[in-house]
Structure formats: structure tokens, C-alpha cells
C-alpha positions as CSV (number, residue, x, y, z in Angstrom):
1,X,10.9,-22.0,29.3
2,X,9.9,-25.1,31.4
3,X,6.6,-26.9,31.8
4,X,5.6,-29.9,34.0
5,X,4.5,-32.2,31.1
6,X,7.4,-32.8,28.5
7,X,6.0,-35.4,26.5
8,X,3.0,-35.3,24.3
9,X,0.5,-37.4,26.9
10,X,-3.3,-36.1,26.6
11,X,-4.0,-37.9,30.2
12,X,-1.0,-36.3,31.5
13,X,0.4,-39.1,32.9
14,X,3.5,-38.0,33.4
15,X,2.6,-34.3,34.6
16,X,5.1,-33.5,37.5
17,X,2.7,-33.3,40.5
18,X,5.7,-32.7,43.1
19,X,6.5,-29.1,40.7
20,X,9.8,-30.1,41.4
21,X,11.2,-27.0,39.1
22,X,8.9,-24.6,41.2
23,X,10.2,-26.2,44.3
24,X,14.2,-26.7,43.4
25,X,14.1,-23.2,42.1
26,X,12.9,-21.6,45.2
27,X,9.5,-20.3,43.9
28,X,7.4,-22.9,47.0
29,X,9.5,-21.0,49.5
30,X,8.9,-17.8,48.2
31,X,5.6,-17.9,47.9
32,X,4.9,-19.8,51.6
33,X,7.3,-16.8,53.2
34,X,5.4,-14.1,51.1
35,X,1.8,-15.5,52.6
36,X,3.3,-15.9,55.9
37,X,4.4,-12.2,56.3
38,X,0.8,-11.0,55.0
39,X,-0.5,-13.0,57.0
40,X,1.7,-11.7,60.1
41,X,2.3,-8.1,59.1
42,X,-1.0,-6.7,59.9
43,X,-3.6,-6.7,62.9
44,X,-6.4,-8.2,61.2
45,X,-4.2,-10.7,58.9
46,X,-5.5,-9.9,55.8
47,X,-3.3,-12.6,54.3
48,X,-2.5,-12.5,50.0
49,X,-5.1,-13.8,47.5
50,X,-3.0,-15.4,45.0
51,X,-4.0,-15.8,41.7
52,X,-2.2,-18.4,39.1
53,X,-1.8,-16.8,35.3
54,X,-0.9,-19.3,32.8
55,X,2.2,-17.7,29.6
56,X,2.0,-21.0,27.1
57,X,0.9,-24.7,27.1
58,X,3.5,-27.4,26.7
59,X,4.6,-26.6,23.0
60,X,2.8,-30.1,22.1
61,X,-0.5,-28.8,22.6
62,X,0.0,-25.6,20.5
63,X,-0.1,-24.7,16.7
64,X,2.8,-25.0,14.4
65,X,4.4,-21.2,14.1
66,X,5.2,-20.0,10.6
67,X,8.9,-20.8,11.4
68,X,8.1,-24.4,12.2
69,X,8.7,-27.2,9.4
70,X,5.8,-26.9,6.5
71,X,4.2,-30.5,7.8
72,X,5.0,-30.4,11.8
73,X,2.0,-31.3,13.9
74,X,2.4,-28.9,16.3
75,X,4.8,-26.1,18.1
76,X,8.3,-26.6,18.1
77,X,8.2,-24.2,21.3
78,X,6.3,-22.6,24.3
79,X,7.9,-19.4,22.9
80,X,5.5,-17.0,20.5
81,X,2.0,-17.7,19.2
82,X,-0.7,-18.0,16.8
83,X,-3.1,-15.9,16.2
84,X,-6.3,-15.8,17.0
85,X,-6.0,-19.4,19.1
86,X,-3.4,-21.1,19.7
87,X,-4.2,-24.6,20.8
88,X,-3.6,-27.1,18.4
89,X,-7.4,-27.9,17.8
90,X,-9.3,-25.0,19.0
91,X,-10.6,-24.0,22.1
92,X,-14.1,-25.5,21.2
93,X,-16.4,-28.7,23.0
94,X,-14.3,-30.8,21.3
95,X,-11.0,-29.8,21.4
96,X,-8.2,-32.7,23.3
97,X,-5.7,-29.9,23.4
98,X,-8.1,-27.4,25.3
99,X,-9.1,-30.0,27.7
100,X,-5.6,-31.3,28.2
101,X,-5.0,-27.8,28.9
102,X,-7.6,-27.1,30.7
103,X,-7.1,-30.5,33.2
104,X,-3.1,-29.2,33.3
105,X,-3.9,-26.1,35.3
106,X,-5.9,-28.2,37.3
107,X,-3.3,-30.5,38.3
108,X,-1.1,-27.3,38.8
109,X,-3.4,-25.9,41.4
110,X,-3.7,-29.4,42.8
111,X,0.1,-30.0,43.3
112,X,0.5,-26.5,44.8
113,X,-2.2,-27.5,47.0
114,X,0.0,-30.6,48.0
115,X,2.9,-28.5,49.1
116,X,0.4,-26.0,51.0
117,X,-0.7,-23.2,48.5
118,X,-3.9,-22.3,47.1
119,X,-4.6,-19.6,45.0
120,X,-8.3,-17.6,45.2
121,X,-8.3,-17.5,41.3
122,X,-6.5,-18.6,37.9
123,X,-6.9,-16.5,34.7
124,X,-7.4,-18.2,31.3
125,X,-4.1,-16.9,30.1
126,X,-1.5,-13.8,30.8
127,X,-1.5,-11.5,28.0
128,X,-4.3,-13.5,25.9
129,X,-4.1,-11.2,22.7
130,X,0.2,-10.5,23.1
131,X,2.0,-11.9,20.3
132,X,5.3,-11.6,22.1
133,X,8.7,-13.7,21.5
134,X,8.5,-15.5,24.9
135,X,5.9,-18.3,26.1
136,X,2.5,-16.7,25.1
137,X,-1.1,-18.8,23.9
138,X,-3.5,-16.3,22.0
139,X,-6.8,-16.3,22.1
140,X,-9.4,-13.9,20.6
141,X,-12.7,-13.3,22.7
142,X,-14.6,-16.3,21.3
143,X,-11.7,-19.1,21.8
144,X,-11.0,-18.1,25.5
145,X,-15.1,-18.2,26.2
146,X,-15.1,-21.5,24.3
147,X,-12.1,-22.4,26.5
148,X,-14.1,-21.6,29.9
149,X,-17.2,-22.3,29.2
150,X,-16.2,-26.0,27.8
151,X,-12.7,-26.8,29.5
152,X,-11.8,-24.5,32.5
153,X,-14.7,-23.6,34.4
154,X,-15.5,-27.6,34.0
155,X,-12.2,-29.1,35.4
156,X,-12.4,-26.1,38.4
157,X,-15.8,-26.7,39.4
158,X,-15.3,-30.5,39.9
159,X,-12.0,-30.3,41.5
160,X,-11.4,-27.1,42.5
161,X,-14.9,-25.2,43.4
162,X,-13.2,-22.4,45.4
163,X,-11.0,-21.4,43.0
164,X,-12.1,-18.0,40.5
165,X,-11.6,-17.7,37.0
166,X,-10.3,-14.0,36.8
């Protein structure tokens, strides 16, 4: 598991905007060659419509799991989940995690925007009621609304109006 902000920082600071992984790794290229053949590979170039699906927050912004110490403050890793929310103060108005969170995927789209990708829409979170053993964030019905209707759809209409929630 990798993320592209480390350290516990709610202004996210230190948030790698150049998504160096995502670009050492290959995934940039990928994606630009995938577009480019869409775009080229039919007569009315119908193009791809990518959409961005977050698996887990930086483990600092989730809940301790029941196999983390008795008195940690948060998650010890990105892998596994509580249930039924898994951000470290809730999903609700008032919640740092949630809009640290929310703000994150923000600067994700942003930075893939800087190296020439958009995406058409993000989802709040892939599998949002798996408890699997690799990066997952719950959330029950009530959190993730909480979590667009306070956080998400906030931080995407100011910086990034075209984008969907799916």
C-alpha cells in the first residue's frame, strides 16, 4: 500500500502533487496511452471517461483496528477497516479527517490534471461496505452521505466543478 501523504498533516502539506509513485511506476503512461488509443481507435473518437475510486485514506486518518495497541490514536495501516466508518472522527460537518480526506482526493485529481488527466467522475470509496484484508474505508449509507454532502461534493464543486461523484 502507498499513499501520497505519509505524515499525519491535516493541510496536507506535504501531499505529493507530482504522484511521483503513479508516475515512476508507469500508471501516467498507461493511462495517457490507454486515452490516446480511445481516442484514435474509432471514427467519432469517443475517447474513455475515467473515473478515480479511492481503497483507504492514509492510515493516519482512519480508526484504530481491533489488532492496533489498546490506546493508539489511529490505524496502524491502510489495510482492513472499521465498521460502519472508518475515518477517525466520523464522516460528519465537523469531522478534520473527512475533510482532510475529502481535500486529498482533490489534490489527487488536481496533480493528475498537472500531468494531463482528468477524470469525468470520482466515487466516495471502492467497495464502501467490504471489510476486506487489503486498503479498504467503510462506510454505512449515512457516513458516506455525511461525507458528500459535507466534505466531497464541497472540495469538487470549488475546485473541480466538472468532475461527478459516481
Amino acid at each position: 500500500p502507498y499513499n501520497f501523504a505519509d505524515n499525519e498533516d491535516l493541510s496536507l502539506e506535504g501531499f505529493d502533487r507530482s504522484v511521483k509513485r503513479d508516475y515512476e511506476n508507469g500508471m501516467i503512461d498507461m493511462i495517457k496511452s490507454a486515452t490516446y488509443v480511445a481516442e484514435h481507435s474509432w471514427e467519432d473518437g469517443v475517447g474513455l471517461d475515467l473515473v478515480a475510486s479511492p481503497w483507504s485514506p492514509p492510515s493516519w486518518m482512519k480508526q484504530p483496528l481491533p489488532t492496533d495497541p489498546f490506546d493508539a490514536s489511529h490505524a496502524g495501516t491502510m489495510e482492513r477497516t472499521v465498521i460502519p466508518e472508518c475515518l477517525r472522527d466520523g464522516a460528519g460537518a465537523g469531522s478534520r479527517y473527512a475533510s482532510a480526506w475529502a481535500r486529498y482526493i482533490g489534490e489527487f485529481i488536481s496533480a493528475y490534471q498537472q500531468r494531463g488527466i482528468g477524470f469525468w467522475a470520482v466515487t466516495v470509496q471502492n467497495e464502501p461496505l467490504g471489510v476486506p484484508n487489503y486498503e479498504a474505508c467503510a462506510h454505512d449509507k449515512s457516513s458516506e452521505k455525511e461525507f458528500v454532502v459535507h466534505h466531497l461534493g464541497p472540495v469538487l464543486r470549488e475546485a473541480h466543478p466538472d468532475v461527478k461523484i459516481f
